[in-house]
C-alpha positions in Angstrom: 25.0 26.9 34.7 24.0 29.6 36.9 26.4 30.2 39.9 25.6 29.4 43.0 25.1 32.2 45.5 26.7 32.2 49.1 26.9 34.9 51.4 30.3 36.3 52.2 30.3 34.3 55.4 29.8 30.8 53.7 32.3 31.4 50.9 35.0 31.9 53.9 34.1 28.8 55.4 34.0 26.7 52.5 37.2 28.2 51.2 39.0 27.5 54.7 37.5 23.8 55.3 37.5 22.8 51.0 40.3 23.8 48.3 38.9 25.2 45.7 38.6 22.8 43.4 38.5 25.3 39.5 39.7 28.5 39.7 40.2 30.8 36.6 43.8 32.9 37.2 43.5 35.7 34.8 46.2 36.8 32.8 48.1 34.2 33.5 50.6 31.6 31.9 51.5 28.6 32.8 55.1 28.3 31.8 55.5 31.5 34.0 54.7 29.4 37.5 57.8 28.3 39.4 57.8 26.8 43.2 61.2 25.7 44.9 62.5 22.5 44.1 61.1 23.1 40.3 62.2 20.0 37.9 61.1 19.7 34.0 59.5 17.2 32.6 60.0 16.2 28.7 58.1 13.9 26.8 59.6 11.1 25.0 58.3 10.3 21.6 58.6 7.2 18.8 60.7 7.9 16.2 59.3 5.8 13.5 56.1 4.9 13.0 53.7 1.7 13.5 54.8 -1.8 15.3 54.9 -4.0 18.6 56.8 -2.4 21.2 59.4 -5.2 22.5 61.2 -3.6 25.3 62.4 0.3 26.2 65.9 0.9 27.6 66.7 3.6 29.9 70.2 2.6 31.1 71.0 4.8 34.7 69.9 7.9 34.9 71.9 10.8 37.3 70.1 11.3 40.5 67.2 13.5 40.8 66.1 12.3 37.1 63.5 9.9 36.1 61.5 8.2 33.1 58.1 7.0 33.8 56.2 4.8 31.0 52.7 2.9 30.1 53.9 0.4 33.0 53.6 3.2 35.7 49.8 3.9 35.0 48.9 0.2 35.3 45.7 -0.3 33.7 44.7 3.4 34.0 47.0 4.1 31.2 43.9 6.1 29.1 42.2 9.5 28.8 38.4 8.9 27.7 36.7 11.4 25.7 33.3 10.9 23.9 34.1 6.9 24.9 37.2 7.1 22.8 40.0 5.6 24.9 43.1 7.2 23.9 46.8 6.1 25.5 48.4 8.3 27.8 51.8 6.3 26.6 52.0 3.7 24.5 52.4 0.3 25.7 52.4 -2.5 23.5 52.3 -0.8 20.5 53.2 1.9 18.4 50.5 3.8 16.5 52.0 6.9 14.6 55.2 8.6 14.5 55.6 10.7 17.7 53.7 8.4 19.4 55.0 9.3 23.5 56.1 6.5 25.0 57.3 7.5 28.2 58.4 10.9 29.8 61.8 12.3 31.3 61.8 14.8 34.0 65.1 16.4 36.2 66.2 20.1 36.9 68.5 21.0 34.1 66.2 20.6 31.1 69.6 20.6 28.6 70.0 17.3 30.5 67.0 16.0 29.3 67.7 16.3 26.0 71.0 14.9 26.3 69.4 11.8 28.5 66.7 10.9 26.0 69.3 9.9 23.2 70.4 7.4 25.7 66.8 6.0 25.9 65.7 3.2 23.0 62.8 1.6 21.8 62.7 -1.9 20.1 59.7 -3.2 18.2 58.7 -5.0 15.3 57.6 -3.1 12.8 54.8 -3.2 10.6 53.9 -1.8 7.6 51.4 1.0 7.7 48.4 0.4 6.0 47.4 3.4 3.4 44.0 4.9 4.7 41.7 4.3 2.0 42.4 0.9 1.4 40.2 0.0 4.8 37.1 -1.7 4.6 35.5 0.7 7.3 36.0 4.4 7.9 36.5 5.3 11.4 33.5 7.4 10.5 30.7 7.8 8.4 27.4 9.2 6.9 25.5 8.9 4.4 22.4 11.0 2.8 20.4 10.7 0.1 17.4 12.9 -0.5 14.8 13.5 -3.4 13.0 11.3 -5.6 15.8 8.9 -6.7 16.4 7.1 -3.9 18.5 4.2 -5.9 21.8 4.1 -7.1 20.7 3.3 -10.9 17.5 6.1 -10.5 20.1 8.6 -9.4 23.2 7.8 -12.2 19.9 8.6 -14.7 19.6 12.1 -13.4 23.4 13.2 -14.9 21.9 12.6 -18.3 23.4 14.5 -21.8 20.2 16.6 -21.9 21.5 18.5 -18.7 24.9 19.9 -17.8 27.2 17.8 -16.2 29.4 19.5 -13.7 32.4 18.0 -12.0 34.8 19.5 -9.4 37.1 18.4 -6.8 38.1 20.9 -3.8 40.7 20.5 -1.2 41.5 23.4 1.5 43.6 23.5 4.6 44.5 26.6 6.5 47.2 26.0 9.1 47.4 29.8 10.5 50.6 29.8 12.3 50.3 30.4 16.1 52.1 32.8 18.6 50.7 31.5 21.5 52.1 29.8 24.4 52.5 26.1 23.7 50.6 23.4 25.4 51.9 22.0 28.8 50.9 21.8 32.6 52.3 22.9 35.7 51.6 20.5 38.5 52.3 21.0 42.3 51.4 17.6 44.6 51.4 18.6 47.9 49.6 17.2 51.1 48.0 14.8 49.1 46.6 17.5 46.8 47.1 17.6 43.5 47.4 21.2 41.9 47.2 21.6 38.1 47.9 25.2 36.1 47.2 24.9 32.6 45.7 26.3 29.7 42.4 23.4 29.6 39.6 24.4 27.7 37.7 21.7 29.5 38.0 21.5 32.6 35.6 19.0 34.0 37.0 16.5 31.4 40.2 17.1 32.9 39.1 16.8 36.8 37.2 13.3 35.6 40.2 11.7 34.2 42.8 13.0 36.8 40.3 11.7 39.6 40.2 8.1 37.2 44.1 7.5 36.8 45.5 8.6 40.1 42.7 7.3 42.3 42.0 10.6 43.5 38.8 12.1 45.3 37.5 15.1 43.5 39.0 17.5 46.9 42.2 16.4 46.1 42.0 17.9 42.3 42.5 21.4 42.4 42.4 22.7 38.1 43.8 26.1 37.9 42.6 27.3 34.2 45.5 29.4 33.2 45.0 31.5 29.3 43.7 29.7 26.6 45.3 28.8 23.1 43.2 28.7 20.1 40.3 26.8 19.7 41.4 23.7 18.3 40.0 19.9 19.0 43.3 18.6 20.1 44.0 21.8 22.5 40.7 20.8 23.4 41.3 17.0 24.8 45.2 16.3 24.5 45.8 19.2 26.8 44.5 16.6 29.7 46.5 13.9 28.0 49.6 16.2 28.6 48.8 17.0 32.3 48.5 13.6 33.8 51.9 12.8 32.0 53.0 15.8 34.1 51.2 15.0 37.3 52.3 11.3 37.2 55.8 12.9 37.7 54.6 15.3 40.0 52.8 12.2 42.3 55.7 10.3 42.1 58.6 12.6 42.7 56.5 14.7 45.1 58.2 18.1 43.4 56.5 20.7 41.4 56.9 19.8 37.6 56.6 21.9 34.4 55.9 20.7 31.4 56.0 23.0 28.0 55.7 21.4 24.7 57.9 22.6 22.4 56.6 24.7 18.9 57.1 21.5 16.7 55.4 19.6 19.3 52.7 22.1 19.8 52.6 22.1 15.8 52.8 18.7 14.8 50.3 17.2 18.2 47.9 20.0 18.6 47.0 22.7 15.9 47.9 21.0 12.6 45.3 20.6 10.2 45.0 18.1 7.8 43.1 18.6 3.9 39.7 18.1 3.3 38.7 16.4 -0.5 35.6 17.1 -1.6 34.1 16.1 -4.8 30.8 17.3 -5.8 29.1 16.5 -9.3 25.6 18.7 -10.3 23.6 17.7 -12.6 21.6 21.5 -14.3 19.1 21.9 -16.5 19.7 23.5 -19.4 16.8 25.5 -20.2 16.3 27.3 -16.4 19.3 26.5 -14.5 17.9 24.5 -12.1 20.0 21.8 -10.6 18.1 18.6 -10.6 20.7 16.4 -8.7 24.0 17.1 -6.2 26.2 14.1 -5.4 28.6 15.0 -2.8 32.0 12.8 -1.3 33.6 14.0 1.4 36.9 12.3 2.5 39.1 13.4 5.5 42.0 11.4 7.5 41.5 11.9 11.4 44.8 10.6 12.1 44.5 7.7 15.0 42.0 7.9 17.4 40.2 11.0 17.1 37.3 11.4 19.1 35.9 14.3 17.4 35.6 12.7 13.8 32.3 12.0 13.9 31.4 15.4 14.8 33.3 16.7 12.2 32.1 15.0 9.7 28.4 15.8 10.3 29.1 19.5 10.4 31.1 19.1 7.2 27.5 17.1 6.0 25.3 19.8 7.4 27.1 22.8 5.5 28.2 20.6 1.9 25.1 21.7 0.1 24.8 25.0 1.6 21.8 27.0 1.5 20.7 25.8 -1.7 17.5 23.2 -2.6 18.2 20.9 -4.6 15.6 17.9 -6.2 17.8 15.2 -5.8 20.7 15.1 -3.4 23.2 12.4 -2.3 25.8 13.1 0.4 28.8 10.4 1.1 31.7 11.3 4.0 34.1 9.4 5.1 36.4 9.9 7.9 39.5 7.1 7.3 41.9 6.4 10.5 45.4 6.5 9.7 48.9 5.9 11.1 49.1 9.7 11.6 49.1 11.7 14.5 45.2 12.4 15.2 44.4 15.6 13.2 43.3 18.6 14.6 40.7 21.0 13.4 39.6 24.3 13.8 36.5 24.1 16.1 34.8 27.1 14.9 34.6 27.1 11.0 35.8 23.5 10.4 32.2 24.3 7.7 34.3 26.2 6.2 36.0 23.8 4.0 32.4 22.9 2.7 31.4 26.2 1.7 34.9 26.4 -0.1 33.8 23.9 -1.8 30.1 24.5 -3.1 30.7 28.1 -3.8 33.5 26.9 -6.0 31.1 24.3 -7.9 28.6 27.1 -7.9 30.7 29.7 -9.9 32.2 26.5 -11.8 28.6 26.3 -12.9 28.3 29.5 -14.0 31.3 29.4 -16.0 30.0 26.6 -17.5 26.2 26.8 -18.6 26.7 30.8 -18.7 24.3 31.8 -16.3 25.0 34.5 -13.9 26.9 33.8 -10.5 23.6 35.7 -8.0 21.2 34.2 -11.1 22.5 31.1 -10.3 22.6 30.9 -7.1 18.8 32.4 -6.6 17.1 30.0 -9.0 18.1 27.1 -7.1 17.2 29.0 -3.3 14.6 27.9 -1.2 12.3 26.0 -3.4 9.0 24.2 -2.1 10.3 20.7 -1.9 11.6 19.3 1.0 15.2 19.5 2.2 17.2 17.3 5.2 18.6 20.5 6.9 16.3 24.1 7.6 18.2 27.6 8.3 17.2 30.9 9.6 18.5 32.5 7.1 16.9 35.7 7.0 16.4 37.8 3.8 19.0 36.3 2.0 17.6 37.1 -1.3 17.1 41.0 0.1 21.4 40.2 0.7 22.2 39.3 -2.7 20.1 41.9 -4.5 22.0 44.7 -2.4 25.4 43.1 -2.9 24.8 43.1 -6.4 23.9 46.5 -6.9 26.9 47.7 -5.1 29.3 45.7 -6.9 28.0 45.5 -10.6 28.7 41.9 -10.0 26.6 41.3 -13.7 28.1 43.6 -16.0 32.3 42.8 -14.3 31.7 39.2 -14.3 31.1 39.0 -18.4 33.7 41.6 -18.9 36.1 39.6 -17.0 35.3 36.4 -18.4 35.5 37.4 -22.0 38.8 38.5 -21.1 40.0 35.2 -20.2 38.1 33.1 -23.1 39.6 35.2 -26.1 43.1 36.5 -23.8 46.2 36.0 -25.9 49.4 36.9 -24.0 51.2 39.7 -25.6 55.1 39.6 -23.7 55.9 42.8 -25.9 53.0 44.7 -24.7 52.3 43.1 -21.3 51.3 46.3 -20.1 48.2 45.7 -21.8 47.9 42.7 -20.2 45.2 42.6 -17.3 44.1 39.8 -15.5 41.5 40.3 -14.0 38.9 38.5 -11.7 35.3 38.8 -9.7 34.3 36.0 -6.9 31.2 35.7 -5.2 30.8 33.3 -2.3 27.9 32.9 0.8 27.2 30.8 3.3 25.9 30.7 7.4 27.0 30.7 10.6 25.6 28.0 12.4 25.4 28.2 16.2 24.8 25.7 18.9 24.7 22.3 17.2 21.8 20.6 18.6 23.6 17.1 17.3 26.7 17.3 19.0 27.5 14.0 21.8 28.8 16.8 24.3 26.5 19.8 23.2 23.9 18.8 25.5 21.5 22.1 24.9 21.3 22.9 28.5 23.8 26.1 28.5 22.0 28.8 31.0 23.1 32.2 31.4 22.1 34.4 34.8 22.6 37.9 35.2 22.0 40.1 38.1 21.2 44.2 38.1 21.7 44.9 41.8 20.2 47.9 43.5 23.2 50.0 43.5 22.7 49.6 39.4 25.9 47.2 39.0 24.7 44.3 36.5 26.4 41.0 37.7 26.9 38.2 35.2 26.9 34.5 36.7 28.8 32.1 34.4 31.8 30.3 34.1 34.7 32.9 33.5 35.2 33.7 29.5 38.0 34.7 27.5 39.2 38.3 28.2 37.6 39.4 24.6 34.7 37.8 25.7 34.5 39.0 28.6 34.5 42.7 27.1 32.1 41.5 24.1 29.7 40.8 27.2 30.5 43.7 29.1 30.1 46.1 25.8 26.7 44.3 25.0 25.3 44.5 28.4 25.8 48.2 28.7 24.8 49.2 25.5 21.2 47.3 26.7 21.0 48.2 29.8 22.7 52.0 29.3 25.4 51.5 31.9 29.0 52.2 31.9 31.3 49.0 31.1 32.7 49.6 34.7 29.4 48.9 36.4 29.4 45.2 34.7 31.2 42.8 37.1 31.8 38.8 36.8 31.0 36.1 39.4 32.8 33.0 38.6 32.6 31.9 41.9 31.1 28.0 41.7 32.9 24.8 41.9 33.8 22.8 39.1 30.7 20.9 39.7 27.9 23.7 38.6 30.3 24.3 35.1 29.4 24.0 32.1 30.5 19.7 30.9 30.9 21.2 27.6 34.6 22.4 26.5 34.5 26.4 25.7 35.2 27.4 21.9 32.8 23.8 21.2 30.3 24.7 19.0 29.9 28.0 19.5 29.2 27.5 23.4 30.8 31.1 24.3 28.9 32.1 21.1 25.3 30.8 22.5 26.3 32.1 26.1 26.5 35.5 24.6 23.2 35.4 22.6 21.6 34.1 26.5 23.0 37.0 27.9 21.7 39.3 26.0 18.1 38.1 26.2 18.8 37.9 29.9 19.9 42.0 29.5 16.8 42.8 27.2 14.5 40.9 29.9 16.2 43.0 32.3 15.2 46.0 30.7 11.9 45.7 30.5 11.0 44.5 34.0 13.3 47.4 35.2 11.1 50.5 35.7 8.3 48.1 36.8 9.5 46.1 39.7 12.3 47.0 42.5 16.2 46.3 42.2 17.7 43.7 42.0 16.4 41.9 39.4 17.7 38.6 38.0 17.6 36.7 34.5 18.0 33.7 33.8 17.8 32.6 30.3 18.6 29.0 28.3 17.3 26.8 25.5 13.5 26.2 25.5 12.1 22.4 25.4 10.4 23.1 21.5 14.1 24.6 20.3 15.8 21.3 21.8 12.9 19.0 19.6 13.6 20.6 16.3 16.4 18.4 15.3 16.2 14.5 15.0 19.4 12.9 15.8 18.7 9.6 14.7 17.0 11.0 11.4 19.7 13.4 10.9 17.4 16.1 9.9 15.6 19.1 10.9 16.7 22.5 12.1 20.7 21.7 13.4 21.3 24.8 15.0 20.2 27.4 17.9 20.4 29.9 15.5 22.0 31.2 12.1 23.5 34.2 10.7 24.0 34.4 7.1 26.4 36.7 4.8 27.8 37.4 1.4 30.9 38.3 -0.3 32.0 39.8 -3.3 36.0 40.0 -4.5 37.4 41.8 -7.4 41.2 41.3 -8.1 43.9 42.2 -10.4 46.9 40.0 -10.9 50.0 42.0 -11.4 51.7 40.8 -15.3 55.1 41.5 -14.2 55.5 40.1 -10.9 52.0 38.2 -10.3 51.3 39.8 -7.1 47.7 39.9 -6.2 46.2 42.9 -5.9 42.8 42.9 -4.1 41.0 46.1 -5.7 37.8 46.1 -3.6 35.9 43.2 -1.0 32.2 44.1 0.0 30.3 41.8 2.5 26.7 42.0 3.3 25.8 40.5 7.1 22.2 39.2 7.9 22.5 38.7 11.6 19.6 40.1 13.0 19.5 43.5 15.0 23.1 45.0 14.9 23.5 46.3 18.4 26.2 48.8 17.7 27.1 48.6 13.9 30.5 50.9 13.9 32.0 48.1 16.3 30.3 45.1 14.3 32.1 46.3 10.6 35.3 47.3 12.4 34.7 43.5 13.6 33.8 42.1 10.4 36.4 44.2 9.0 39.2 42.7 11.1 38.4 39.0 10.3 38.6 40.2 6.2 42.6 41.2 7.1 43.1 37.9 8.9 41.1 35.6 6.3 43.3 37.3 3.7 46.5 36.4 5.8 45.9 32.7 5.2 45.2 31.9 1.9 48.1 32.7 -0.1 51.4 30.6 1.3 53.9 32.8 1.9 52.0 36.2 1.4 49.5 38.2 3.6 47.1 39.8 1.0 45.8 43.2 2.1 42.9 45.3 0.5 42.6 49.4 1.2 38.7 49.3 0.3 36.4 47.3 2.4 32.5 47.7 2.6 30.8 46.0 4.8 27.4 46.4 5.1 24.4 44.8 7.2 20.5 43.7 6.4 18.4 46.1 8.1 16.4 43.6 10.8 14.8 44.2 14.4 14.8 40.1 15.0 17.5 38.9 17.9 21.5 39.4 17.1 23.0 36.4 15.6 26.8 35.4 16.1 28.8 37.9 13.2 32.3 35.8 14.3 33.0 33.2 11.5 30.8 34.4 9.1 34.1 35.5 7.0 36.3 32.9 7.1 33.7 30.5 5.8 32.8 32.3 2.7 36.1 34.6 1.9 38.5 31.8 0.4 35.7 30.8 -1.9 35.4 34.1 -3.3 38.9 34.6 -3.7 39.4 31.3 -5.6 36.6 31.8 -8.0 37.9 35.4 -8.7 41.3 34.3 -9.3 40.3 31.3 -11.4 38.4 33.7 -13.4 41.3 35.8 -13.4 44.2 33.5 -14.7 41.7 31.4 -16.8 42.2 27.9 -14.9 40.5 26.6 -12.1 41.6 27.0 -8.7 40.8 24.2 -6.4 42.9 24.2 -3.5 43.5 26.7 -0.6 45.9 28.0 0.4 47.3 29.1 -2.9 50.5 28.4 -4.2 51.9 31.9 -6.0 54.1 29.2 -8.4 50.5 27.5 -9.2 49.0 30.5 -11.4 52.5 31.7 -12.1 52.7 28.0 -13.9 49.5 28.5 -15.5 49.9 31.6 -16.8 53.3 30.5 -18.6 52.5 28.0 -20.4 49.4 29.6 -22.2 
């Protein structure tokens, strides 16, 4: 939301008579903030996994150390998030292993450690149920589109006159991370309550803090400190994790610091768990159309995870990618589970769909022998109707140029004769190659119209005052961000970066209620500013400085998707891109060997296209870092080039990570001669494989 504008005079007087109740401190860490009198805080956690709590035992703890549980909340013991009542600490029961239970909290944190052996938990336990034996999924949805609209109509459709393809794809990328772990700093003093921590939503955080202690909204100061990655549990457990520090904090009265440790961080916050899809096409054999898709999707959430639906529907939305298809059925199925609730990666959780259609595509090619662009072509944007409309501009113009540059046609036949008739020579392995091509696409959706929390009302002001200083109001970004802005705005508006300053100065109030890194918020607030720059610029040699834009989502772009139907256009806009792989697997030491990766980007006008490749560029290196286990691939010769286009920028960020795995996969299936359906790879997979031909 725009910020609201005081003169200097007001600000003073609301800062001196009001505590401010968001700040943003810049640069800043929380588990660097210290006060006198200081005391940790650790939390305590459940050992085994799921059954009745019947009593928790303390014993006598030293003075100046306490243990707070479930019983010190009263009924308050909850965080809500999308109404999804989650447990600060358990009470009666145990749900997953590493449940938190209660939390410990002194001034020697060794002690701690040494103190919580002493503390026990007795329950009965119960077996734990296997997910998929449930008779309901936490959460689900269910498409079915085309002529065949009954189960025995569709089952018709995979008949022998057509080719039957089958594949199942599973993919998980758990990056590791180097940032600071999860935790809170909280200060209670003069009945204010001060918070320092790395929330990515802070008015979700202020709500709950004001619900559980009984607090008004001026006696929640939330200091945003820096930011991990953009996870859902980073997301809503980081509020979890400061009320269990500011319950120690209220009833101590003594700054407390709480810092999660790595396994914690790991195991409660950033870990992923696989996605299974299945997909089955059904092609004709005489043109290579596909006459029917039938898609499953399975995924555990863990326990209580409030983003499931969500996820699911963007793993829906991307399953059947750009393609049109006659018949189409869609199943997915989110189970809950006695596991800790799963975390995924906000930005590109679509990527584990495009890993696995791109797969079936190229599995298709293998198949029926058509070509992988032939393929893929013949069965884009036919006349009949589809659930789900993209902006995806020239993608054919995409494919024809990524083609040409690669001699995708002529390498794919060479290498797959190579695998059909290869016979391993050990006495002249040098003769040996293995050798594969991958091609994979797939778009960038940004702003989900169907998200419960995306509630398409994200404005974005800027200011160009008369001393020729642009001013953007909006709730403070990531430092990247902020130069992404800052680089954008001047390249518009011809300034120098230095003349581009940020006013963050608005209470919690006028933020955004959105969390930032959810659905490509930051994304969408950079596409607003830059309309607001290019309004700018053309109303700025016509009327007098300053001049001010304000820029959001129109009422028609808000009415082109149907929520209850499921259908229409699902995002704000769409980028769209292409990549082609060719590898070389190494015969004596099967190391990969990544010859040459070229990407073609349809995003609309490129603003400054040296710092969009060396962008692109950068998020080829870090795809490749994740999907071998143990190994970061590197490639010397990357081209990336974009479709020429004067329509608005689209987001270029994501593009790579959610078509790059499938590439690689399909090139070093081809490569090896067996089908690789799981990311990240195994090396002792292929190295199997290759053995026992």
């Amino acid at each position: 939301m725009p910020a609201k504008k005081t003169t200097a005079k007001a600000a003073k007087a609301v800062k001196d008579e009001i505590p401010q109740l968001y700040s943003q401190l810049p640069k800043t860490y929380y588990s660097d903030l210290s006060a006198p009198g200081m005391i940790y805080a650790k939390i305590v956690r459940s050992m085994t996994g799921k059954g009745k709590i019947k009593a928790i035992t303390c014993g006598s703890l030293p003075e100046g150390y306490f243990f707070y549980t479930a019983r010190d909340f009263g009924e308050q013991n909850y965080v809500e998030t999308l109404d999804v009542q989650t447990e600060i600490f358990a009470d009666k029961e145990i749900f997953y292993k590493g449940q938190a239970y209660g939390i410990l909290a002194g001034p020697d944190f060794r002690e701690l450690e040494e103190l919580e052996k002493n503390i026990t938990i007795e329950f009965f336990k119960e077996p734990a149920a296997k997910n998929k034996e449930k008779d309901y999924p936490y959460a689900q949805r269910f498409i079915r589109n085309g002529k065949a609209q009954k189960p025995e109509e569709f089952s018709k459709l995979f008949s022998k006159k057509n080719f039957d393809v089958k594949g199942v794809w599973t993919s998980v990328l758990n990056a590791p991370s180097c940032n600071e772990t999860n935790g809170a700093f909280c200060i209670f003093d003069k009945d204010i309550l001060t918070i320092s921590t790395p929330t990515q939503w802070p008015k979700h955080l202020q709500e709950n803090v004001k619900r559980v202690f009984g607090l008004k909204t001026s006696e929640v100061v939330i200091r945003k400190t820096i930011s991990s990655g953009p996870h859902t549990n980073t997301i809503w457990i980081n509020t979890v994790n400061a009320i269990q520090a500011s319950l120690v904090a209220i009833k101590t009265r003594k700054p407390v610091l709480l810092v999660l440790s790595r396994q914690e961080h790991y195991a409660f916050l950033t870990k992923k768990s696989p996605i299974s899809i299945k997909i089955r096409s059904s092609i004709r054999k005489k043109d290579a159309i596909i006459e029917a898709t039938q898609i499953l999707i399975e995924l555990d959430s863990g326990y209580h995870n409030p983003f499931a639906a969500e996820i699911l529907d963007r793993l829906v939305i991307a399953a059947n990618n750009i393609y049109s298809v006659r018949n189409l059925e869609i199943i997915a199925k989110a189970y809950e589970s006695n596991n800790a609730p799963v975390s995924f990666n906000i930005e590109c959780i679509d990527s584990q769909a495009f890993f696995a259609i791109e797969n079936q595509m190229q599995k298709i090619c293998h198949v029926t022998g058509f070509l992988p662009d032939e393929i893929r072509m013949k069965n884009f944007e036919r006349k009949f109707s589809m659930p789900f409309s993209f902006s995806n501009e020239k993608v054919r113009e995409g494919f024809a140029a990524i083609v040409r540059q690669t001699d995708l046609n002529r390498k794919f036949i060479s290498y797959r004769l190579e695998s059909l008739d290869r016979k391993v020579d050990f006495e002249n392995i040098e003769n040996f190659p293995l050798r594969g091509i991958g091609l994979a696409c797939g778009f960038n959706g940004i702003g989900y119209y169907g998200s419960n929390i995306y509630a398409s009302n994200q404005k974005m002001e800027a200011t160009l005052e008369s001393d020729g200083t642009l001013v953007i109001h909006a709730p403070a970004p990531s430092s990247w961000t902020l130069e992404v802005w800052k680089n954008t705005a001047a390249q518009i508006l011809e300034l120098d970066p230095k003349q581009i300053k940020l006013d963050s100065n608005f209470d919690i109030h006028d933020e955004l209620s959105v969390p930032e890194n959810v659905y490509s918020n930051i994304s969408v607030m950079t596409y607003l500013l830059k309309k607001c720059c290019l309004d700018i610029q053309s109303k700025r040699f016509k009327k007098p400085l300053p001049i001010s834009s304000v820029k959001g989502f129109t009422a028609p772009q808000k009415r082109v998707w149907n929520k209850e139907k499921f259908s229409g256009v699902p995002f704000f806009t769409s980028s769209f891109g292409t990549l082609i792989m060719d590898l070389e697997l190494n015969p004596y030491t099967y190391k990969i060997y990544i010859k040459k990766i070229n990407a073609i980007i349809s995003a609309g006008k490129i603003g400054i296209p040296k710092v969009a490749e060396n962008s692109v560029k950068l998020s080829i290196e870090h795809a490749l870092s994740e999907i071998v286990e143990d190994e970061a691939l590197k490639c010397d010769k990357i081209s990336v080039s974009f479709v020429q286009s004067e329509n608005d920028p689209k987001q270029i960020d994501g593009l790579i990570s959610r078509i790059l795995p499938a590439a690689f996969s399909s090139a070093l299936s081809q490569a090896i001669g067996h089908e690789i359906n799981t990311i990240p790879v195994k090396p002792q997979t292929f190295f199997k494989e290759m053995i026992s031909k």
